[in-house]
ROFI-575329 format. One record per residue (C-alpha): residue number from 1; residue in three letters; x, y, z. Coordinates in nm, 3 decimals, always signed. Layout:
<nr NUM	rest ALA	u X	v Y	w Z>;
...
END
This chain:
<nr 1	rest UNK	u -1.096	v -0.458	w -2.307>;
<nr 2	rest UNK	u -0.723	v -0.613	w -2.274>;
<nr 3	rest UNK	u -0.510	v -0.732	w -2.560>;
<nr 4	rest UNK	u -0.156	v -0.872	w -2.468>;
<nr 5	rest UNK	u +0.000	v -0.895	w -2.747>;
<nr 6	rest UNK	u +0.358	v -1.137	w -2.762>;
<nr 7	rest UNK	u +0.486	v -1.083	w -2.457>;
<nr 8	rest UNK	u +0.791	v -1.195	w -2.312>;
<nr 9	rest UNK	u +0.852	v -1.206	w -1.908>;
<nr 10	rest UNK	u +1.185	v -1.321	w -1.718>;
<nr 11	rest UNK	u +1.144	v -1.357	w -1.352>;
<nr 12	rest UNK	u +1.534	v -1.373	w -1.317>;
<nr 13	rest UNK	u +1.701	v -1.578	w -1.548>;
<nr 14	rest UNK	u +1.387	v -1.788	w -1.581>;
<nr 15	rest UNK	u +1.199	v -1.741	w -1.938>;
<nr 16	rest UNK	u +0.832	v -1.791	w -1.792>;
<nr 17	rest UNK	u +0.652	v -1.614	w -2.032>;
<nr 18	rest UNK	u +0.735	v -1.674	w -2.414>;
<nr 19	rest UNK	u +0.566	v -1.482	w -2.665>;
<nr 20	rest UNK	u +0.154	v -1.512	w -2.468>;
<nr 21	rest UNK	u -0.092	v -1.317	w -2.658>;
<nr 22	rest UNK	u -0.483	v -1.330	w -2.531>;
<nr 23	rest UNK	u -0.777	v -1.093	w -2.535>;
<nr 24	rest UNK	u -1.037	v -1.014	w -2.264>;
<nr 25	rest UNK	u -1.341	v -0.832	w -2.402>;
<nr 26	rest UNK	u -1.565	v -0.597	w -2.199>;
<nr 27	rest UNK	u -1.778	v -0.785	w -1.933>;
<nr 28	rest UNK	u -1.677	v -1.197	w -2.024>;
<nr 29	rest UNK	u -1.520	v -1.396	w -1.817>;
<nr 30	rest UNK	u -1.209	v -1.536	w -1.921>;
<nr 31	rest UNK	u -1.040	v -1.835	w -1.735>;
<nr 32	rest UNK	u -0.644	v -1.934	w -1.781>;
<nr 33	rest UNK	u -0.554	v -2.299	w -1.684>;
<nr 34	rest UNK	u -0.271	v -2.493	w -1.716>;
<nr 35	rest UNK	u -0.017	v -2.719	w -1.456>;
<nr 36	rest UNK	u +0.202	v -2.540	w -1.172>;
<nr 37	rest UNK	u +0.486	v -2.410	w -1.336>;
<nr 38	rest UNK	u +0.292	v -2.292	w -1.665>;
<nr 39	rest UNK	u +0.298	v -1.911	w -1.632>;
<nr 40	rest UNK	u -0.019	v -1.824	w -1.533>;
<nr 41	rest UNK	u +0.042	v -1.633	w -1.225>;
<nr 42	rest UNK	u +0.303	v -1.459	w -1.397>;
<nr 43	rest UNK	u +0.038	v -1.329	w -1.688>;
<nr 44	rest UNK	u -0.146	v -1.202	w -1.394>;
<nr 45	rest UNK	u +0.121	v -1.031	w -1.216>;
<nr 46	rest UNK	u +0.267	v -0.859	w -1.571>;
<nr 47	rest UNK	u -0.112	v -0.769	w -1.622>;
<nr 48	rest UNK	u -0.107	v -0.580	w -1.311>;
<nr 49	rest UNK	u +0.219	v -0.454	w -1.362>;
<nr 50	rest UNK	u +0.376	v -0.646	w -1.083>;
<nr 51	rest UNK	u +0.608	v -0.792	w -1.373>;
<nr 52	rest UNK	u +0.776	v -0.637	w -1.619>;
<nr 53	rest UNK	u +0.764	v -0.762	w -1.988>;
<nr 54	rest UNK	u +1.107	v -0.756	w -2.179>;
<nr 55	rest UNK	u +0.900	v -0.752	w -2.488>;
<nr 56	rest UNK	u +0.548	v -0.692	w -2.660>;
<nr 57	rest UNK	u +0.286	v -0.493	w -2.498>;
<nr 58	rest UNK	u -0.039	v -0.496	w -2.331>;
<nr 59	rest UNK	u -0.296	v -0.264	w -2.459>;
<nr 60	rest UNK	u -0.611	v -0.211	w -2.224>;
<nr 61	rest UNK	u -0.936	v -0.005	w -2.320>;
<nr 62	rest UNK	u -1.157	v +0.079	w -1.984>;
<nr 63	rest UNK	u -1.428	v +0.131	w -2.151>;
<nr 64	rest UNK	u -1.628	v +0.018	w -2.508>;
<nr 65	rest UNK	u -1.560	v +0.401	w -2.660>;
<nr 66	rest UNK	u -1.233	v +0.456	w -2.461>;
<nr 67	rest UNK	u -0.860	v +0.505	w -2.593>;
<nr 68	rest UNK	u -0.683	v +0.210	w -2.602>;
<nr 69	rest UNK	u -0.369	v +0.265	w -2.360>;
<nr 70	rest UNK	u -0.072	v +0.094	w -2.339>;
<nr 71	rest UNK	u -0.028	v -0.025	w -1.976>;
<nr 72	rest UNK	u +0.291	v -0.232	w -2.005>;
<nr 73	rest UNK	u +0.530	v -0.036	w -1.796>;
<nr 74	rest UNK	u +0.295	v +0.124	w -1.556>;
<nr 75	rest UNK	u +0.325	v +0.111	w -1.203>;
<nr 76	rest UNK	u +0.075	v -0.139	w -1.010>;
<nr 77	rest UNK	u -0.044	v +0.201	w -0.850>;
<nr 78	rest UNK	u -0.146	v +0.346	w -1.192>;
<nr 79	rest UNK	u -0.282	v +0.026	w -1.332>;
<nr 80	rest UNK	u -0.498	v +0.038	w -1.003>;
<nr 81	rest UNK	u -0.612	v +0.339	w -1.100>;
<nr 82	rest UNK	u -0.709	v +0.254	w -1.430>;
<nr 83	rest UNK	u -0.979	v +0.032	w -1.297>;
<nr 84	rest UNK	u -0.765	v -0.339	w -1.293>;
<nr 85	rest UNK	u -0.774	v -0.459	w -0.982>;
<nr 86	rest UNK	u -0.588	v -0.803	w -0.834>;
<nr 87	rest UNK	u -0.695	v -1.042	w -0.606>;
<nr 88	rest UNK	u -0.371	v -1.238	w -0.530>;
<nr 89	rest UNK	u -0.346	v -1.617	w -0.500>;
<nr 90	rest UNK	u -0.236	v -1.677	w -0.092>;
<nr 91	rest UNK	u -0.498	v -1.351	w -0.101>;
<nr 92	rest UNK	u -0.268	v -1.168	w +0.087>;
<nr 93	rest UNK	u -0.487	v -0.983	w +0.369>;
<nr 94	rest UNK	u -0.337	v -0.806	w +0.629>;
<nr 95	rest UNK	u -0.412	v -1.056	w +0.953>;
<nr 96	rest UNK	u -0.373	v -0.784	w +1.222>;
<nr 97	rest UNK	u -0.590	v -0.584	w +1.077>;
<nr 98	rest UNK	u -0.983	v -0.561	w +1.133>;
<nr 99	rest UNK	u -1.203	v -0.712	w +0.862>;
<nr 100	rest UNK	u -1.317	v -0.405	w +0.776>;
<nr 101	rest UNK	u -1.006	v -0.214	w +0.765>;
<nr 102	rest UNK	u -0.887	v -0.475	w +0.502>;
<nr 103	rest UNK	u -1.203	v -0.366	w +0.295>;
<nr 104	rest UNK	u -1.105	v -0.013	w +0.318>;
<nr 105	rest UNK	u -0.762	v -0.021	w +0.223>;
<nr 106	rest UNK	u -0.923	v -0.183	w -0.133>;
<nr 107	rest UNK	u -1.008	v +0.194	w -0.160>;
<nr 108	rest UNK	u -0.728	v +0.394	w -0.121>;
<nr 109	rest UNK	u -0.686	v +0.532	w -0.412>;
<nr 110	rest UNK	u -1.021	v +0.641	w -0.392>;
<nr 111	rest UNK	u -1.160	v +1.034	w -0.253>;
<nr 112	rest UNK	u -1.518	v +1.011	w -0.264>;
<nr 113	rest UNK	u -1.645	v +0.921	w +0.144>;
<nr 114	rest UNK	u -2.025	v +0.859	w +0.080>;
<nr 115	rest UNK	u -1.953	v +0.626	w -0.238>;
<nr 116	rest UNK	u -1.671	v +0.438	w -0.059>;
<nr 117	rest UNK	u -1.960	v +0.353	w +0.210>;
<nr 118	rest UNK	u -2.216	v +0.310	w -0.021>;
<nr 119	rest UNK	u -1.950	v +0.038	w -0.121>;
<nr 120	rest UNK	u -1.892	v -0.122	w +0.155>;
<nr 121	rest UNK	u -2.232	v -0.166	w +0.261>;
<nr 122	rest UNK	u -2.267	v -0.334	w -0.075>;
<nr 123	rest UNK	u -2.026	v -0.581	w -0.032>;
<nr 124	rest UNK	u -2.156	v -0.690	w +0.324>;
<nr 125	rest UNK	u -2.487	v -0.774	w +0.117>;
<nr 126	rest UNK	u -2.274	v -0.947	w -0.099>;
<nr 127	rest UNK	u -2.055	v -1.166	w +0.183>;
<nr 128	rest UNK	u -2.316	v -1.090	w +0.460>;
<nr 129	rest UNK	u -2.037	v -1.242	w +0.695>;
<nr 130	rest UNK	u -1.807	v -1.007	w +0.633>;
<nr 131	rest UNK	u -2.054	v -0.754	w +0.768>;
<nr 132	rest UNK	u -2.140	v -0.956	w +1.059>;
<nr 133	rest UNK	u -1.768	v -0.964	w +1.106>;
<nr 134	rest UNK	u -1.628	v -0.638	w +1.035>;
<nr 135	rest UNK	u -1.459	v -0.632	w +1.353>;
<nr 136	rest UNK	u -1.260	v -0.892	w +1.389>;
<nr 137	rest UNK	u -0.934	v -0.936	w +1.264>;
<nr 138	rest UNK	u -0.872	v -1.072	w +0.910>;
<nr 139	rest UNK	u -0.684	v -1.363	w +1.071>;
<nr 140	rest UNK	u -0.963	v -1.540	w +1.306>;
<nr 141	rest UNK	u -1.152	v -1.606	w +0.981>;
<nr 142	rest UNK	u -1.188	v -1.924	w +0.777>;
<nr 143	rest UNK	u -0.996	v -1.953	w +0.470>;
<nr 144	rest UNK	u -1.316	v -1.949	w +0.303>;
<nr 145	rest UNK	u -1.421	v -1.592	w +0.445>;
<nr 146	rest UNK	u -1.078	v -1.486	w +0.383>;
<nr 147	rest UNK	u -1.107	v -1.543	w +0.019>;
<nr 148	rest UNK	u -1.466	v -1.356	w +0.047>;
<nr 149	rest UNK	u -1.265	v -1.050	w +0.208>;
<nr 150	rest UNK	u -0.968	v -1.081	w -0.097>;
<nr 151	rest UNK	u -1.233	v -1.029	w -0.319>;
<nr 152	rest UNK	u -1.432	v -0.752	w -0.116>;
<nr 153	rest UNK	u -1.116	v -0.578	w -0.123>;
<nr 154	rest UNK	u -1.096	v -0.587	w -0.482>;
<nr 155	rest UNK	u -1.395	v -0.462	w -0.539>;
<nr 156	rest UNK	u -1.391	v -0.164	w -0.337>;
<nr 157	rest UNK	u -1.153	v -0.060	w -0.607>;
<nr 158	rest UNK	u -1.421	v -0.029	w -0.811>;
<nr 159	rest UNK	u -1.273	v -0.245	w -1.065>;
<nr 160	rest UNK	u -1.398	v -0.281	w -1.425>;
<nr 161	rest UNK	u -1.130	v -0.574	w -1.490>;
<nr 162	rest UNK	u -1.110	v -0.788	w -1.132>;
<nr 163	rest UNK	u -0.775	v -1.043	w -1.189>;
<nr 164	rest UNK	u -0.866	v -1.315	w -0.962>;
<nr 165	rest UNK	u -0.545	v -1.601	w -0.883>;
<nr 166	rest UNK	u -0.692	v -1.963	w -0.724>;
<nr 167	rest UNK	u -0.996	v -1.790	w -0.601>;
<nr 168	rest UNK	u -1.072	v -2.183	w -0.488>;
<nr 169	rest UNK	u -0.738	v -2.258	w -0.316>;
<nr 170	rest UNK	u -0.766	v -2.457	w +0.005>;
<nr 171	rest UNK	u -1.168	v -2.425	w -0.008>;
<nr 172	rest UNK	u -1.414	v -2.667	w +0.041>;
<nr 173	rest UNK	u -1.664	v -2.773	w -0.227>;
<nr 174	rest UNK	u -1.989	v -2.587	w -0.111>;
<nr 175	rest UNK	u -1.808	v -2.298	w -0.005>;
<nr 176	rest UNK	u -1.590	v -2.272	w -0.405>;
<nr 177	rest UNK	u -1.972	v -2.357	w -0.559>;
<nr 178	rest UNK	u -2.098	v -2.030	w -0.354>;
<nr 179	rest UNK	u -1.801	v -1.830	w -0.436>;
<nr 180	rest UNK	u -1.836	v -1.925	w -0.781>;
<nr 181	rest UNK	u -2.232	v -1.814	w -0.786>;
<nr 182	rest UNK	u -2.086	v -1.480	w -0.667>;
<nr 183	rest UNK	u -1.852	v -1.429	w -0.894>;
<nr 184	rest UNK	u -2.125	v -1.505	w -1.168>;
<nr 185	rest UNK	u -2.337	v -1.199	w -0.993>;
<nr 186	rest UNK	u -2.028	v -0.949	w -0.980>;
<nr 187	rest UNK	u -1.978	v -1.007	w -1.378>;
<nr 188	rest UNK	u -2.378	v -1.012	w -1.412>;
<nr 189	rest UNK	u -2.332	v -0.612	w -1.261>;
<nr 190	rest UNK	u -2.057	v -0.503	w -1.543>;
<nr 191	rest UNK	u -1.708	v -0.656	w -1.424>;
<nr 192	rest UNK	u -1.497	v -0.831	w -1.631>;
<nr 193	rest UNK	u -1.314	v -1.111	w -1.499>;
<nr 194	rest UNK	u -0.958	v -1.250	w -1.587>;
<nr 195	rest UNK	u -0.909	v -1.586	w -1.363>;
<nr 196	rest UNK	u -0.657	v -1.830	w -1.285>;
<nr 197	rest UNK	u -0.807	v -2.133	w -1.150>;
<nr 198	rest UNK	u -0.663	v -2.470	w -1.078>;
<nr 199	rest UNK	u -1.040	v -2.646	w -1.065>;
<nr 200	rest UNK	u -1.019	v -2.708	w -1.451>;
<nr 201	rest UNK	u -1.367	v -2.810	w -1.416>;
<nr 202	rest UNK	u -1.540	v -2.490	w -1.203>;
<nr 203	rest UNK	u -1.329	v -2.227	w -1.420>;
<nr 204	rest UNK	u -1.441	v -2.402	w -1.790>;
<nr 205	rest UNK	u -1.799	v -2.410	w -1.620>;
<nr 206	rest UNK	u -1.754	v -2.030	w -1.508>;
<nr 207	rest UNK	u -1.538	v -1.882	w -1.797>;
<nr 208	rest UNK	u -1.682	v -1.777	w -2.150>;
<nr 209	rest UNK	u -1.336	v -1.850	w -2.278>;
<nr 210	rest UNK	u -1.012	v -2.013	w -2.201>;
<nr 211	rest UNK	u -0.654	v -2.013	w -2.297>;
<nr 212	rest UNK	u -0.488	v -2.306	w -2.196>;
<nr 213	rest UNK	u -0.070	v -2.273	w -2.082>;
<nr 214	rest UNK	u +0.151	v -2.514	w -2.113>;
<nr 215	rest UNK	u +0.529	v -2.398	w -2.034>;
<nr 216	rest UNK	u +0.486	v -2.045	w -2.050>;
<nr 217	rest UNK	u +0.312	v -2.060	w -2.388>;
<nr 218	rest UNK	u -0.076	v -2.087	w -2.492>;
<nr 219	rest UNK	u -0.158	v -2.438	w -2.638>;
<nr 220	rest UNK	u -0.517	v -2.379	w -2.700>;
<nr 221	rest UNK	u -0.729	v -2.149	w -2.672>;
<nr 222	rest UNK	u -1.142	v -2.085	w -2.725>;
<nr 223	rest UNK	u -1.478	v -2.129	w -2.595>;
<nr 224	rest UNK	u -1.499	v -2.286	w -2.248>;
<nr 225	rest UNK	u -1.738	v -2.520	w -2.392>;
<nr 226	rest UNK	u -1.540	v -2.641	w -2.654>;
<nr 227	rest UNK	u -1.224	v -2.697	w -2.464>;
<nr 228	rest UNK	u -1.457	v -2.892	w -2.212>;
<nr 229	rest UNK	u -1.504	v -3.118	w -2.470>;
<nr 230	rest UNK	u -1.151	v -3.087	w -2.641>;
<nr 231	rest UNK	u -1.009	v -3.441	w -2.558>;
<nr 232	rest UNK	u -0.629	v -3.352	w -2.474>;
<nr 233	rest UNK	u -0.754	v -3.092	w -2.220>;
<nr 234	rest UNK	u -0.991	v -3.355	w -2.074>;
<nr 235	rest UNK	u -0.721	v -3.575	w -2.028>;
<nr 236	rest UNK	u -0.479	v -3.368	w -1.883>;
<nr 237	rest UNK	u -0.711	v -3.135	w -1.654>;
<nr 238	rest UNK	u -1.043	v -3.267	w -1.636>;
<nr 239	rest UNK	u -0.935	v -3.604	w -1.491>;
<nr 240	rest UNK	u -1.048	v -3.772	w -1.843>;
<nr 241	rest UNK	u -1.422	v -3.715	w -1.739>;
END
């Protein structure tokens, strides 16, 4: 589904991304750790076309059958709209607004009225509390149900690749373990998943393969499973269990 092949980012002066190539194929779930300071939020946001590469391109196929497109110097607005939808770490909701406004707005690039509902009634069965919630605003949740909303919001996009960044940040252990199950459900229905997560452990658990960062390069890279076992990345990110 995604190939990103040698690319090269600058976020000013700063050479954070130095030659990263990884593939994401149709429907796995694909999981890039690393320290702070790696790169991997900037892979995300020159995925989603939040950053621009100064070299090597990123070639994305919606579906099995489709063209492969380069999407490398789109706009975020047309890589939206290609079905690659981000779900920023912070997750970025708009506090003022109602719960279910913020689930809308995941939408507007979208026409169709009686899918978008159909949509949104989905993903209150999936977070039932965002239902229960709708009205309130975004910023009287917990930071748990605020993650739940980030990614309701990416998913009324309709996404066929959902780029998730510290989906676990600031969350409690029963409430990542839940989001985690959910996650598994959403890729169980068709969407692939790209993640950053800083919970070496949950992600290798989650992921069907990893690439591992290390200074704006990839170090390793494979089945979860085998980097779980992989002693250097035990050591460094699995707390040497």
């Amino acid at each position: 589904m995604l190939r990103v092949n040698d690319i090269h980012v600058y976020r000013g002066q700063t050479y954070v991304l130095q030659g990263i190539s990884l593939e994401v194929g149709h429907e796995e779930i694909v999981a890039l750790i690393g320290a702070n300071g790696a790169g991997k939020t900037s892979m995300l946001q020159t995925i989603s076309g939040l950053l621009r590469p100064k070299e090597g391109r990123i070639l994305y196929k919606p579906h099995k059958n489709a063209t492969e497109i380069d999407i490398s110097q789109l706009s975020p607005e047309q890589i939206v709209s290609q079905g690659i939808c981000h779900c920023p770490e912070g997750r970025g909701i708009f506090s003022q607004l109602s719960v279910r406004e913020n689930l809308l707005i995941g939408a507007y690039l979208r026409k169709e009225k009686k899918e978008i509902h159909k949509d949104y009634r989905q993903i209150c069965e999936i977070f039932p509390i965002l239902g229960e919630r709708s009205g309130q605003t975004a910023g009287s949740l917990s930071g748990g149900e605020q993650e739940m909303l980030a990614v309701g919001r990416a998913l009324m996009g309709r996404p066929r690749l959902l780029i998730l960044d510290e989906p676990s940040l600031g969350l409690g252990p029963i409430i990542v373990e839940n989001l985690f199950k959910t996650l598994r459900q959403i890729n169980a229905q068709g969407v692939t998943i790209l993640l950053v997560e800083q919970n070496a452990v949950m992600a290798l658990d989650l992921a069907d393969r990893a690439y591992v960062l290390e200074t704006g390069r990839v170090t390793l890279f494979g089945p979860s499973k085998d980097l779980a076992r992989d002693e250097k990345v035990r050591s460094a990110y699995l707390g040497g269990a």
